[in-house]
C-alpha positions, -999 to +999 in steps of 0.1 A: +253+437+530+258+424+496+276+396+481+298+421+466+309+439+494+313+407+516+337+395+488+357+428+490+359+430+531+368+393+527+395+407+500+407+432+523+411+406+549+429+390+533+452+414+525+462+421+561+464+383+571+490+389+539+510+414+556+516+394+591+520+358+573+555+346+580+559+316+557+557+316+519+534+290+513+508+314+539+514+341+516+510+326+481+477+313+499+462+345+508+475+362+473+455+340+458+426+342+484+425+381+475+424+378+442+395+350+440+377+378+464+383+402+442+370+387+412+343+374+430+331+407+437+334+425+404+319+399+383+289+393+412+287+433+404+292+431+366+263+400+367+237+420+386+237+445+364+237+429+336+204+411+345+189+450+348+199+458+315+182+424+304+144+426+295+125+400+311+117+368+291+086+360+276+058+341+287+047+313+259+018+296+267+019+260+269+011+237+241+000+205+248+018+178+230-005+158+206+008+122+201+014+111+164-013+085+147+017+068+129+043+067+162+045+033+181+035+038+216+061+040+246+071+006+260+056-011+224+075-030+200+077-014+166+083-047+151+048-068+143+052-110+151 
């Protein structure tokens, strides 16, 4: 099962617990508790397929870092006594 569709039987959940809660406060909770699911679910969707439209990145090769002949070295006072 994927995230998606755990979020949407989590929505749906939800929506029953909405239709047997008794006090206000339980029902504003689980309004909002089916609409986080829900949005949960269509953007983990929307996001998965946006990474398959995506190419993949590149590989750059690593470069090593070549220390300045005019920079002070770490932990060395740039000031001469």
């Amino acid at each position: 099962m994927t995230k998606a569709e755990e979020y949407q039987t989590k929505a749906a959940e939800a929506l029953a617990q909405l239709a047997e809660a008794t006090t206000e406060a339980e029902r504003s909770r689980l309004r909002r508790a089916h609409s986080v699911y829900v949005k949960l679910s269509t953007h983990g969707a929307e996001a998965a397929a946006r990474a398959e439209r995506r190419p993949p990145p590149r590989i750059k090769p690593e470069k090593p870092t070549a220390a300045k002949p005019g920079a002070p070295r770490s932990g060395a006072s740039a000031f001469k006594i």
